[in-house]
PDB file of N, CA, C and O in Angstrom:
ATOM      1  N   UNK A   1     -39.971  90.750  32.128  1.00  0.00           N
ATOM      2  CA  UNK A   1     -41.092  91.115  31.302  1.00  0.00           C
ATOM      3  C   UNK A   1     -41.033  92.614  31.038  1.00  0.00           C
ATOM      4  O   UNK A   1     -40.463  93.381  31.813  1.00  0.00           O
ATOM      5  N   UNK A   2     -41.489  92.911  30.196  1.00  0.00           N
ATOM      6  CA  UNK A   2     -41.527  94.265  29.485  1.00  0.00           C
ATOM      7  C   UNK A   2     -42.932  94.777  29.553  1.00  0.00           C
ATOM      8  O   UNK A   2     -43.801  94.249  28.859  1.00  0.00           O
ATOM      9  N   UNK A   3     -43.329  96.248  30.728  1.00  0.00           N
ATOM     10  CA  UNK A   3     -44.641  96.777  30.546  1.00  0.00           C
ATOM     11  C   UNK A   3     -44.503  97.880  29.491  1.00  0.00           C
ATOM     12  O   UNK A   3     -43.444  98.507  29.503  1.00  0.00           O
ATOM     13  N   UNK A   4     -45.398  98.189  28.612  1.00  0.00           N
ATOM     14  CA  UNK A   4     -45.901  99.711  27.886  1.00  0.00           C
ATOM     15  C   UNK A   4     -46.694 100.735  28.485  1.00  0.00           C
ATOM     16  O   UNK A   4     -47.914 100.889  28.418  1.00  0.00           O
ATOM     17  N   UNK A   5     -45.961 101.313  28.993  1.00  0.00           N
ATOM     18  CA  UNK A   5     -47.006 102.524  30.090  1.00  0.00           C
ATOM     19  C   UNK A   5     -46.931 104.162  29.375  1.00  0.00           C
ATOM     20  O   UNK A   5     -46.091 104.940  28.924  1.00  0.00           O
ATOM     21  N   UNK A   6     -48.566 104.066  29.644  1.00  0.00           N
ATOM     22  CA  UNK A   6     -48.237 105.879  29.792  1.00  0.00           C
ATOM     23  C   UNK A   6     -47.282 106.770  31.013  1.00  0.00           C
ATOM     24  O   UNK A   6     -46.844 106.540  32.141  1.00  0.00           O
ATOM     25  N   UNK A   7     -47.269 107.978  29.964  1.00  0.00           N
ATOM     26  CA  UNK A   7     -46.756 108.488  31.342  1.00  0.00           C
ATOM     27  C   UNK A   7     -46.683 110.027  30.725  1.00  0.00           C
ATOM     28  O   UNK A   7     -46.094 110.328  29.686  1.00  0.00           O
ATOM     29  N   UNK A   8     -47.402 110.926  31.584  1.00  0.00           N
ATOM     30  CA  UNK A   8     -47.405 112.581  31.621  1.00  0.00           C
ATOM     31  C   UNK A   8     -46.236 113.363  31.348  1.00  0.00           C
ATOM     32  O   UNK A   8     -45.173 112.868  31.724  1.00  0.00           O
ATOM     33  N   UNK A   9     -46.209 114.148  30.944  1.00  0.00           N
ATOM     34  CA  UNK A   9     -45.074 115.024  30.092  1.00  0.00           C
ATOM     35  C   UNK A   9     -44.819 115.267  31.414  1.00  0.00           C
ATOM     36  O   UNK A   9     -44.634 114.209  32.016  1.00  0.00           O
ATOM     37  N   UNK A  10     -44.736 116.221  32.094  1.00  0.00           N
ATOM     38  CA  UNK A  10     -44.388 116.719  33.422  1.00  0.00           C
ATOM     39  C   UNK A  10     -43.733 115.393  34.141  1.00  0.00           C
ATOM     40  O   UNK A  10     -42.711 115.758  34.725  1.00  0.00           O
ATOM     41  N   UNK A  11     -43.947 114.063  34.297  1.00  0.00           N
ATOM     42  CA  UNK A  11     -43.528 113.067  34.961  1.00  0.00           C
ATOM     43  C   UNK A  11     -42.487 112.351  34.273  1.00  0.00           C
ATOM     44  O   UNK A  11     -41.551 111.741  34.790  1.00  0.00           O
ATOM     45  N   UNK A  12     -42.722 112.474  33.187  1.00  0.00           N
ATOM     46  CA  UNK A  12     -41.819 111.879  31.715  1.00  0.00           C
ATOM     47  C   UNK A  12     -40.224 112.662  31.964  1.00  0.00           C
ATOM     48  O   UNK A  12     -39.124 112.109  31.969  1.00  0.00           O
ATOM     49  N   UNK A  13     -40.560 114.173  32.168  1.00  0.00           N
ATOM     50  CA  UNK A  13     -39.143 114.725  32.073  1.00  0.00           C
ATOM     51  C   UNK A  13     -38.642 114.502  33.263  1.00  0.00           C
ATOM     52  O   UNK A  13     -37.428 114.320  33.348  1.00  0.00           O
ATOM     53  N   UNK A  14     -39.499 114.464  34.487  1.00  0.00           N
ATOM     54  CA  UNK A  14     -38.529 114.147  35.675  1.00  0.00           C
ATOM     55  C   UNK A  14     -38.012 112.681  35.845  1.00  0.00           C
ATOM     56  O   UNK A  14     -36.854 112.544  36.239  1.00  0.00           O
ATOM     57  N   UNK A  15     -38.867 111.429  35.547  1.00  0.00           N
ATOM     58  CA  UNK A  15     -37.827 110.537  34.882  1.00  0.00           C
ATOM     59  C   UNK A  15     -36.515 110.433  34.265  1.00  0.00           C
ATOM     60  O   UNK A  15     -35.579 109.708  34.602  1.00  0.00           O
ATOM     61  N   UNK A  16     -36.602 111.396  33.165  1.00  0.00           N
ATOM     62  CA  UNK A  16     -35.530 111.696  32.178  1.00  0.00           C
ATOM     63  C   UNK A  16     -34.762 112.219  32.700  1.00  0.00           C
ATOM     64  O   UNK A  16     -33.652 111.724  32.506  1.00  0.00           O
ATOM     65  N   UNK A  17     -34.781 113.402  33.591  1.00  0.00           N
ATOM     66  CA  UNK A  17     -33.452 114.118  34.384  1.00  0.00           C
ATOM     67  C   UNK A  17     -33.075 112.855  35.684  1.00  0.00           C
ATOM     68  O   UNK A  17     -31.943 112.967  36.156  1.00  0.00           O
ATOM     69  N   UNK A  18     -33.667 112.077  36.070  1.00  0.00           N
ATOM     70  CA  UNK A  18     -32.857 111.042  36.873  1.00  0.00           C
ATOM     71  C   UNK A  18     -33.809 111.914  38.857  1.00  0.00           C
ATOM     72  O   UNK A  18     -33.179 111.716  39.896  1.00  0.00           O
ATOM     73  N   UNK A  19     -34.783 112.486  38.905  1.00  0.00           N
ATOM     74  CA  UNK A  19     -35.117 112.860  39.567  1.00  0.00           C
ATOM     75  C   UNK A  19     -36.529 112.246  40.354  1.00  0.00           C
ATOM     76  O   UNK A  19     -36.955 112.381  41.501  1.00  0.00           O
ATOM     77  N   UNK A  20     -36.895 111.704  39.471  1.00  0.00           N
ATOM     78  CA  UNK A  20     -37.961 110.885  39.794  1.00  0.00           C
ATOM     79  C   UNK A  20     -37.740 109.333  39.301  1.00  0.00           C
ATOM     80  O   UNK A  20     -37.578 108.907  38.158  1.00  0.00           O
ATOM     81  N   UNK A  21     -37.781 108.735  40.377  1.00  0.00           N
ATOM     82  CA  UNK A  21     -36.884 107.378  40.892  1.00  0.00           C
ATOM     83  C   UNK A  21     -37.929 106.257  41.006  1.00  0.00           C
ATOM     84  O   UNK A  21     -37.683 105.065  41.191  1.00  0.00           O
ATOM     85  N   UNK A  22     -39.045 106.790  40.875  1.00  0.00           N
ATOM     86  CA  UNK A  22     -39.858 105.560  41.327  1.00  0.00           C
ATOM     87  C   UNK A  22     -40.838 105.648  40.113  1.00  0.00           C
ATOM     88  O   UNK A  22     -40.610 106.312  39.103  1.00  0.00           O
ATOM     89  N   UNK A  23     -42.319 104.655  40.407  1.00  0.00           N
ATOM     90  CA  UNK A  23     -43.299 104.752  39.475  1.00  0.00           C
ATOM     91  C   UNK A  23     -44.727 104.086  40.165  1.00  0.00           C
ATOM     92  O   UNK A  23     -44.933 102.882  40.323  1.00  0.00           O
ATOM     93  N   UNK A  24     -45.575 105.115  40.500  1.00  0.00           N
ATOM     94  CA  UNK A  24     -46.769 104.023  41.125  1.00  0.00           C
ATOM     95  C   UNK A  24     -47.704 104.121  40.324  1.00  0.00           C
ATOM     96  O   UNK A  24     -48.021 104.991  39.513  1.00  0.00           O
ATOM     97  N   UNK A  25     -48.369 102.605  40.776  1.00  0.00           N
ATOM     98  CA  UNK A  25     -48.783 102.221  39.496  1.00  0.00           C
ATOM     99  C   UNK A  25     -50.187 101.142  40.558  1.00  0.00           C
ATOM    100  O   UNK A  25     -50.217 100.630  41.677  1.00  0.00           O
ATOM    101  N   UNK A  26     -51.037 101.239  39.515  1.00  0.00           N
ATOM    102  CA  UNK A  26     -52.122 100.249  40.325  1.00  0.00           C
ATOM    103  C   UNK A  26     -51.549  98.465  39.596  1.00  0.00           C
ATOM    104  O   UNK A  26     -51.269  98.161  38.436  1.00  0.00           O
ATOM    105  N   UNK A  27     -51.560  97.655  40.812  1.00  0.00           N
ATOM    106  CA  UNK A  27     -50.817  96.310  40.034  1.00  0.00           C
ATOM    107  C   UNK A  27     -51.614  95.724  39.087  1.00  0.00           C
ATOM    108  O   UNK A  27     -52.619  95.223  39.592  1.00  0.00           O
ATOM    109  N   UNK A  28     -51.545  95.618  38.061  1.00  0.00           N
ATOM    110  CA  UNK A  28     -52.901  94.924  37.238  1.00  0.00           C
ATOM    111  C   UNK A  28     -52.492  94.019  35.890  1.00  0.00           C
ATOM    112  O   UNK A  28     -53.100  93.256  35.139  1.00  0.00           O
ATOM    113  N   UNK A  29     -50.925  94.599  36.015  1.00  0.00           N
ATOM    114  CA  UNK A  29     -50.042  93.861  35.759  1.00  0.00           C
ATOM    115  C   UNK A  29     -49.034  92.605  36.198  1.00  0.00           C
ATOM    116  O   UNK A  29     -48.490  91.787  35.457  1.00  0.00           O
ATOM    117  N   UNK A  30     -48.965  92.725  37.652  1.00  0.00           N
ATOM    118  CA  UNK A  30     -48.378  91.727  38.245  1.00  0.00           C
ATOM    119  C   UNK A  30     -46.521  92.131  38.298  1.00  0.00           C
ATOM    120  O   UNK A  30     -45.614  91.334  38.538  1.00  0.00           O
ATOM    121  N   UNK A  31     -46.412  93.483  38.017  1.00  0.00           N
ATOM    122  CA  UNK A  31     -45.479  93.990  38.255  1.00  0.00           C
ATOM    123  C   UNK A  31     -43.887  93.050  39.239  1.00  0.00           C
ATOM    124  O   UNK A  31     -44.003  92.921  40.458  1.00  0.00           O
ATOM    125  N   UNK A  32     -42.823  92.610  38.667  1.00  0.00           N
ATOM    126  CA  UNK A  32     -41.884  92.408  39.643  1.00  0.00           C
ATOM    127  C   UNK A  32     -40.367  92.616  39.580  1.00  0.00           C
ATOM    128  O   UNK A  32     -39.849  92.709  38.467  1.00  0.00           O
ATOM    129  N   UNK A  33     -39.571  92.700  40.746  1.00  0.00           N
ATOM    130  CA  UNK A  33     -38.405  93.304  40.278  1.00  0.00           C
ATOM    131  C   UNK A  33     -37.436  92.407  38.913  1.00  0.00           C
ATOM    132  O   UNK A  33     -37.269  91.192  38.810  1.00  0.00           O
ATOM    133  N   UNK A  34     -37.070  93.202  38.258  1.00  0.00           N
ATOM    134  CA  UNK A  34     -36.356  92.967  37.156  1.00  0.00           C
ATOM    135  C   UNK A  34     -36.998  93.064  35.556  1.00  0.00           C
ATOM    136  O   UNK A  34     -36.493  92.775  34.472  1.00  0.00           O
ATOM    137  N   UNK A  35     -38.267  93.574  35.905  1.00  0.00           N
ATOM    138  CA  UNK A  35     -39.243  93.843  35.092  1.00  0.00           C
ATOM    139  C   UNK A  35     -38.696  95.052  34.232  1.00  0.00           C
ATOM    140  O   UNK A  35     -38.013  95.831  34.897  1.00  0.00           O
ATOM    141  N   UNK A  36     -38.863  95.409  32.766  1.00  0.00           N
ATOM    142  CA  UNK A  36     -38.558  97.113  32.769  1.00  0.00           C
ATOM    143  C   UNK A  36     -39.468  97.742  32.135  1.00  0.00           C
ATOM    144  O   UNK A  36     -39.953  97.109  31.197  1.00  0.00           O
ATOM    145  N   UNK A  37     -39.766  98.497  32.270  1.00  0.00           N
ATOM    146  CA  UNK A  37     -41.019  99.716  32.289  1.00  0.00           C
ATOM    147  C   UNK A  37     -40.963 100.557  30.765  1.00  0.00           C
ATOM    148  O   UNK A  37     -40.281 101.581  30.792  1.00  0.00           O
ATOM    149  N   UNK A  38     -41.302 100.380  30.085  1.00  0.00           N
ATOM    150  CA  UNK A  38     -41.333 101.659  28.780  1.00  0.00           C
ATOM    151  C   UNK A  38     -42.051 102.680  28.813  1.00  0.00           C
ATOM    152  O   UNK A  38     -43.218 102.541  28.448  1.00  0.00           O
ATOM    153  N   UNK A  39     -41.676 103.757  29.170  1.00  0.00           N
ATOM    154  CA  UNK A  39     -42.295 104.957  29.463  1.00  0.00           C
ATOM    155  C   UNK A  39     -42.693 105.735  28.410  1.00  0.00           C
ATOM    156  O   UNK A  39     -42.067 106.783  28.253  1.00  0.00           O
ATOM    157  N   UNK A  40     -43.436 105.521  27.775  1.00  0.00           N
ATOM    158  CA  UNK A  40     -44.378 106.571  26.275  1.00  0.00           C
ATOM    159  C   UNK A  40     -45.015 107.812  27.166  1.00  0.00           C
ATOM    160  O   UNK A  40     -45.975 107.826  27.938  1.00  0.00           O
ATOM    161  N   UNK A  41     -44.219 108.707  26.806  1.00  0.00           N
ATOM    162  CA  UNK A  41     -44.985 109.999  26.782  1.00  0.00           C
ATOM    163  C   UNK A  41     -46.250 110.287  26.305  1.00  0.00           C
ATOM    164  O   UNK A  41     -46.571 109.507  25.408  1.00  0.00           O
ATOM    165  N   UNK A  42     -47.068 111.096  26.561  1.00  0.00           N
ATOM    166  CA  UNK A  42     -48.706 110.694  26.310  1.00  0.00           C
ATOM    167  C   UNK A  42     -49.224 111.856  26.725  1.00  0.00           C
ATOM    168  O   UNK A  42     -49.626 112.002  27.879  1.00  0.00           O
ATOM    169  N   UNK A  43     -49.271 112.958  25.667  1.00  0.00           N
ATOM    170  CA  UNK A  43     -50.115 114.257  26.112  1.00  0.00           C
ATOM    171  C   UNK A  43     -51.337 113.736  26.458  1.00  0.00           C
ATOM    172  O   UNK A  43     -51.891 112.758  25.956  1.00  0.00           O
ATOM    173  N   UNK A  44     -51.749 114.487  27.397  1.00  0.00           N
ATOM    174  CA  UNK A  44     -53.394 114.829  27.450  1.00  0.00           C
ATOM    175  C   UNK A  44     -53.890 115.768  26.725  1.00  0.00           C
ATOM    176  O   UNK A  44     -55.065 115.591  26.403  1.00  0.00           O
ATOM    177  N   UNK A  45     -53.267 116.943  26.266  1.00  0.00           N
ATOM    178  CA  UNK A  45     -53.921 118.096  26.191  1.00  0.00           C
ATOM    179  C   UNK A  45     -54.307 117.427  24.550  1.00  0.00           C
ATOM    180  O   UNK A  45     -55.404 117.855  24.190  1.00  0.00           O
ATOM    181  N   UNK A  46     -53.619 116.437  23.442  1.00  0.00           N
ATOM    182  CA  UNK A  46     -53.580 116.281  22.293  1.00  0.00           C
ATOM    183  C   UNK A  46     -53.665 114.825  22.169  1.00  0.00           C
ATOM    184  O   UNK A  46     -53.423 114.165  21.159  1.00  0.00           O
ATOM    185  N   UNK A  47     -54.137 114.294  23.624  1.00  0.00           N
ATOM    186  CA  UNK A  47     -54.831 113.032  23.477  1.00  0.00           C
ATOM    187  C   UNK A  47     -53.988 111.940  22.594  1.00  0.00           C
ATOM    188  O   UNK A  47     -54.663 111.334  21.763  1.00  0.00           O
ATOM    189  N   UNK A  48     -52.293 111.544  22.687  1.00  0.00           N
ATOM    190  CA  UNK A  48     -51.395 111.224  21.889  1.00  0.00           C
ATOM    191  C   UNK A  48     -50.214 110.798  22.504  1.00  0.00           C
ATOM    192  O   UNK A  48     -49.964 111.241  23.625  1.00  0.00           O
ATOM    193  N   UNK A  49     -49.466 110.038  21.984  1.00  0.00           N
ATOM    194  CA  UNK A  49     -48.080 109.837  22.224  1.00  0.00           C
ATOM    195  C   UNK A  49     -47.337 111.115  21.191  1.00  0.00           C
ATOM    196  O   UNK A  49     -47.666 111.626  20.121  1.00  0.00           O
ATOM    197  N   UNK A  50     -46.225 111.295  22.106  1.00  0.00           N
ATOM    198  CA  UNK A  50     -45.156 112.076  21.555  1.00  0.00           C
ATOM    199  C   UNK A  50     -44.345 111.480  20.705  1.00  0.00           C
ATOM    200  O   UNK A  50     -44.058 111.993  19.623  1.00  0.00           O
ATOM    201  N   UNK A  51     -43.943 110.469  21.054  1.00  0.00           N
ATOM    202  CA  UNK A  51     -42.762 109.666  20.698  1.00  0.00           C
ATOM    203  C   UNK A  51     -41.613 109.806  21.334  1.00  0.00           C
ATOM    204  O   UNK A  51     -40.612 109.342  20.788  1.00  0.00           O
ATOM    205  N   UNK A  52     -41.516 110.324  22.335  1.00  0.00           N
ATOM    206  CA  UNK A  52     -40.804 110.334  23.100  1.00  0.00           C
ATOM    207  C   UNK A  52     -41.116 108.765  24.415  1.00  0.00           C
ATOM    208  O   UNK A  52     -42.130 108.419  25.022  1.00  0.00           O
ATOM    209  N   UNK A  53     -39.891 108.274  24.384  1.00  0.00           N
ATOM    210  CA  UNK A  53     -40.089 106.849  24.961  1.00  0.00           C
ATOM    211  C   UNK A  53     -38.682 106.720  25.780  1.00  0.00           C
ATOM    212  O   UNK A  53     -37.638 107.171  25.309  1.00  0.00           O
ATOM    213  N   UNK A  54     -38.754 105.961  27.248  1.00  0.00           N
ATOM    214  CA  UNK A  54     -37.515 106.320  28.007  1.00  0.00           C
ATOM    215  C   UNK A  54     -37.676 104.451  28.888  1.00  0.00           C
ATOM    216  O   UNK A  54     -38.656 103.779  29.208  1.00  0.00           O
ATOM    217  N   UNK A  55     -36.258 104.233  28.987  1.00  0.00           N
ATOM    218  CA  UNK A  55     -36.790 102.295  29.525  1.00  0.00           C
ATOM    219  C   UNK A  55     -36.113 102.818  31.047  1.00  0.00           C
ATOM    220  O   UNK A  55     -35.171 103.599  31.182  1.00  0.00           O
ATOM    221  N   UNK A  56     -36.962 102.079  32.220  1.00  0.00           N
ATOM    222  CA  UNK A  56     -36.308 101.778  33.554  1.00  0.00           C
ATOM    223  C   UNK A  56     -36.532 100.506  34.055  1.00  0.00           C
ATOM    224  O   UNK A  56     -37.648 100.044  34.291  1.00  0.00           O
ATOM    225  N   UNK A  57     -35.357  99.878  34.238  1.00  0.00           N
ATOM    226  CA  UNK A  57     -35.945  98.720  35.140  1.00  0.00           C
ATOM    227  C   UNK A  57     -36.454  98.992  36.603  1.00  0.00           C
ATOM    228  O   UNK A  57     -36.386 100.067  37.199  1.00  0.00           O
ATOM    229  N   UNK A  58     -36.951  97.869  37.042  1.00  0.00           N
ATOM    230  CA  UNK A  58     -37.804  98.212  38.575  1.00  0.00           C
ATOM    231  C   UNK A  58     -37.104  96.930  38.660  1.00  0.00           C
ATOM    232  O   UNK A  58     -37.138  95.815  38.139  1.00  0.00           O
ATOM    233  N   UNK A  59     -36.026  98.009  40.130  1.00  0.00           N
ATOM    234  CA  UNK A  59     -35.288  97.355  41.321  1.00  0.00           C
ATOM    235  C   UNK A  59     -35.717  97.321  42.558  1.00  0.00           C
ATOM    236  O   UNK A  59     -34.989  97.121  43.531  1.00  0.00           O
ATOM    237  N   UNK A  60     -37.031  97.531  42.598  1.00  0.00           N
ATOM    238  CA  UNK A  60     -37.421  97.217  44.311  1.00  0.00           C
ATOM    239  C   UNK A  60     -38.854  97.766  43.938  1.00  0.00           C
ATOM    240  O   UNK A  60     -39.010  98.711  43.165  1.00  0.00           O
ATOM    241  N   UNK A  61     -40.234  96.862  44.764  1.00  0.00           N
ATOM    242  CA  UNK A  61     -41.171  96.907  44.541  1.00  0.00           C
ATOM    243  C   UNK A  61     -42.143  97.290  46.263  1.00  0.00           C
ATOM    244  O   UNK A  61     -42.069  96.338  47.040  1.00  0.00           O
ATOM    245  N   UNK A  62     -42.503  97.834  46.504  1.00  0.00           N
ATOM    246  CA  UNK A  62     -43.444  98.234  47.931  1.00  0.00           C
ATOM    247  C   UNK A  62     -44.769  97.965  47.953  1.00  0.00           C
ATOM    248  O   UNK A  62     -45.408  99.001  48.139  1.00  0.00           O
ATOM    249  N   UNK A  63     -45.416  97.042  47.844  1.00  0.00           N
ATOM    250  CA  UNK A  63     -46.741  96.374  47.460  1.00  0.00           C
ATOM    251  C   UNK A  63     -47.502  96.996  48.551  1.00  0.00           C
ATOM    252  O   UNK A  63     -47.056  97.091  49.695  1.00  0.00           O
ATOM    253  N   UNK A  64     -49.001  97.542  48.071  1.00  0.00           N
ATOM    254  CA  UNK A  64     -49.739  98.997  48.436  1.00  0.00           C
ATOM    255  C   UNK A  64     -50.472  97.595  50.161  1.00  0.00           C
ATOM    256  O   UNK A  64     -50.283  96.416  50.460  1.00  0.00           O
ATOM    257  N   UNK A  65     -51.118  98.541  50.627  1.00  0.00           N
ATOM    258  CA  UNK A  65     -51.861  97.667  52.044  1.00  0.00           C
ATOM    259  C   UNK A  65     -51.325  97.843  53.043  1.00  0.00           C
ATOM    260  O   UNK A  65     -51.611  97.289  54.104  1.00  0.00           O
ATOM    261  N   UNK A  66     -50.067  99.007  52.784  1.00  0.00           N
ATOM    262  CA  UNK A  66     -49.267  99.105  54.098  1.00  0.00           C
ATOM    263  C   UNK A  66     -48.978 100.673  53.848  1.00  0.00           C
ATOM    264  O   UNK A  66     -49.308 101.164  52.768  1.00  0.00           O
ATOM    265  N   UNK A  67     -48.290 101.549  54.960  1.00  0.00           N
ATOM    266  CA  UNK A  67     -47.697 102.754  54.933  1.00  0.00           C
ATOM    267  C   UNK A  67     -48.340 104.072  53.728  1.00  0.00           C
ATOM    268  O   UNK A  67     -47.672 104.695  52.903  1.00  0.00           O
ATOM    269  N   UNK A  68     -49.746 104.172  53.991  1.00  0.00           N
ATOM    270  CA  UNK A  68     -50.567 104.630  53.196  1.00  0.00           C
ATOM    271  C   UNK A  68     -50.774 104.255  51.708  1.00  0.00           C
ATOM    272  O   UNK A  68     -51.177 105.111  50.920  1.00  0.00           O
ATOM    273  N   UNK A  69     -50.553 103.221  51.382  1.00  0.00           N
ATOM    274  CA  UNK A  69     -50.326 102.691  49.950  1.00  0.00           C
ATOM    275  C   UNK A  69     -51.674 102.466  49.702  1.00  0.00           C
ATOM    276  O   UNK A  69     -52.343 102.505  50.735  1.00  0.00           O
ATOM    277  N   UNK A  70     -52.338 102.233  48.633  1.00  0.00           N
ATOM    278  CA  UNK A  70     -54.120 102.069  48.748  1.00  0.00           C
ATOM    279  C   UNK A  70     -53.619 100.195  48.382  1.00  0.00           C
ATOM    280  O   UNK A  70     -52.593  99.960  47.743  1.00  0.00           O
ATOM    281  N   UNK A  71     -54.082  99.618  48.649  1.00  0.00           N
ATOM    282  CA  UNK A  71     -53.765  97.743  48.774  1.00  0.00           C
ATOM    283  C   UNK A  71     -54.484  97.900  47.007  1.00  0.00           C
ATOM    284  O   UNK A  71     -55.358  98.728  46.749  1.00  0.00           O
ATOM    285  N   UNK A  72     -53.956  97.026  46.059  1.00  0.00           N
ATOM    286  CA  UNK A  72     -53.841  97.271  44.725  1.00  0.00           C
ATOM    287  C   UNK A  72     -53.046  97.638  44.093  1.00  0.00           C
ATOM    288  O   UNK A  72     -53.035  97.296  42.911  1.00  0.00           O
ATOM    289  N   UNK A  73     -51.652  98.824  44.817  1.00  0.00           N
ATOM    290  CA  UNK A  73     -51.401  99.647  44.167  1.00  0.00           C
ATOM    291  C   UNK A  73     -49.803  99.232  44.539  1.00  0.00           C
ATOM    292  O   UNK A  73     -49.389  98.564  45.486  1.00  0.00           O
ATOM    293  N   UNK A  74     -49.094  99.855  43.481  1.00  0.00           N
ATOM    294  CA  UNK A  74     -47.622  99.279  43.812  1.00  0.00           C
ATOM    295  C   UNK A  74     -46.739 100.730  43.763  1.00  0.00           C
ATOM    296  O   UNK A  74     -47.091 101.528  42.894  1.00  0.00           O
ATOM    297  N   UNK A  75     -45.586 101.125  44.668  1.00  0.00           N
ATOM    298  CA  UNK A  75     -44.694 102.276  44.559  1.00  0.00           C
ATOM    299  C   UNK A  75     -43.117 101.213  43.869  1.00  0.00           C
ATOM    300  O   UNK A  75     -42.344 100.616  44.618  1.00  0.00           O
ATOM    301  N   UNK A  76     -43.029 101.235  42.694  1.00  0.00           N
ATOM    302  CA  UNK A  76     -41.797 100.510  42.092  1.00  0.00           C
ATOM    303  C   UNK A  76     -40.367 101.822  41.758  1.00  0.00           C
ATOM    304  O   UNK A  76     -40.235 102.895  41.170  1.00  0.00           O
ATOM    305  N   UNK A  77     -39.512 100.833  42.594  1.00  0.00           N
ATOM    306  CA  UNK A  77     -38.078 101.880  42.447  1.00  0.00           C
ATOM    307  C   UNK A  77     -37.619 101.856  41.214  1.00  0.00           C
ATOM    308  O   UNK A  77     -37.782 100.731  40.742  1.00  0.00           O
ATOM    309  N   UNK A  78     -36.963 102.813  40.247  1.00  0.00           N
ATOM    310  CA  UNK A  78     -36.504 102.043  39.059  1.00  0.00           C
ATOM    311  C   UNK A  78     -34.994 102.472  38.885  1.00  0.00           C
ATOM    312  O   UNK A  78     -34.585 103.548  39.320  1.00  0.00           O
ATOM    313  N   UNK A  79     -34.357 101.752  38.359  1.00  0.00           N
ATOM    314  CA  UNK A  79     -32.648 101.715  38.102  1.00  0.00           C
ATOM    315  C   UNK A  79     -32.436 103.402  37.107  1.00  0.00           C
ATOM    316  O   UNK A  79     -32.937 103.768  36.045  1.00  0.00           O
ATOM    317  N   UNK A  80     -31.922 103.764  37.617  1.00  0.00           N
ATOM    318  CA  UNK A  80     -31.455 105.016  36.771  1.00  0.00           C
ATOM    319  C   UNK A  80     -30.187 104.762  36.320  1.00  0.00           C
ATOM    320  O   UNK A  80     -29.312 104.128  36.911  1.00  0.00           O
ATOM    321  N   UNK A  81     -30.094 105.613  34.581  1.00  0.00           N
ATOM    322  CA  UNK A  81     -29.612 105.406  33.733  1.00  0.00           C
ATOM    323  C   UNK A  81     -29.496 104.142  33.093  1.00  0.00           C
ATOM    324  O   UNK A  81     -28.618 103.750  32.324  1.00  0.00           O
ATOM    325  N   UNK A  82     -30.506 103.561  33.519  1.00  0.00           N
ATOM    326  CA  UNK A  82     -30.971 102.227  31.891  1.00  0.00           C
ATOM    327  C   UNK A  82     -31.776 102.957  30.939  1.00  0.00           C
ATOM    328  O   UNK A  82     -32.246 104.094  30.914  1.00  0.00           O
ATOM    329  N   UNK A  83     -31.793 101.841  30.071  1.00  0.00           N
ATOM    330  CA  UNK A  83     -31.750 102.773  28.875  1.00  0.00           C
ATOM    331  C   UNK A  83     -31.781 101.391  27.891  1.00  0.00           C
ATOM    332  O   UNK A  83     -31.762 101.505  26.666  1.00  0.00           O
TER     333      UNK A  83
END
């Protein structure tokens, strides 16, 4: 399945450089591995998408209720360099 997510300029580029590996996310989606994520850039300051858009799949999922996770909430690994 294919999610459409926001995602913060500052978080957007560390995605993009391959530095930020994961994505947490509250589950409300039903999030699971093999899923891939579309990352739309999304100022705040101009209340907007950029158009800047980046795909990761999610290869491993840590479902929140454990190891300070808030229970709801998911820490998803994602495959670097998909695309």
């Amino acid at each position: 399945m294919k999610h459409l997510l926001k995602i913060w300029p500052k978080y957007f580029e560390e995605v993009a450089k391959g530095t930020k590996t994961f994505e947490v996310r509250k589950n409300d989606r039903g999030f699971e591995v093999g899923d891939i994520l579309i990352l739309a850039e999304y100022s705040i300051s101009i209340q907007s998408f950029t158009g800047r858009v980046i795909e990761k799949k999610v290869t491993y999922i840590l479902e929140g209720g454990s190891f300070g996770i808030e229970k709801g909430f998911v820490v998803m690994g994602l495959q670097n360099g998909f695309s």
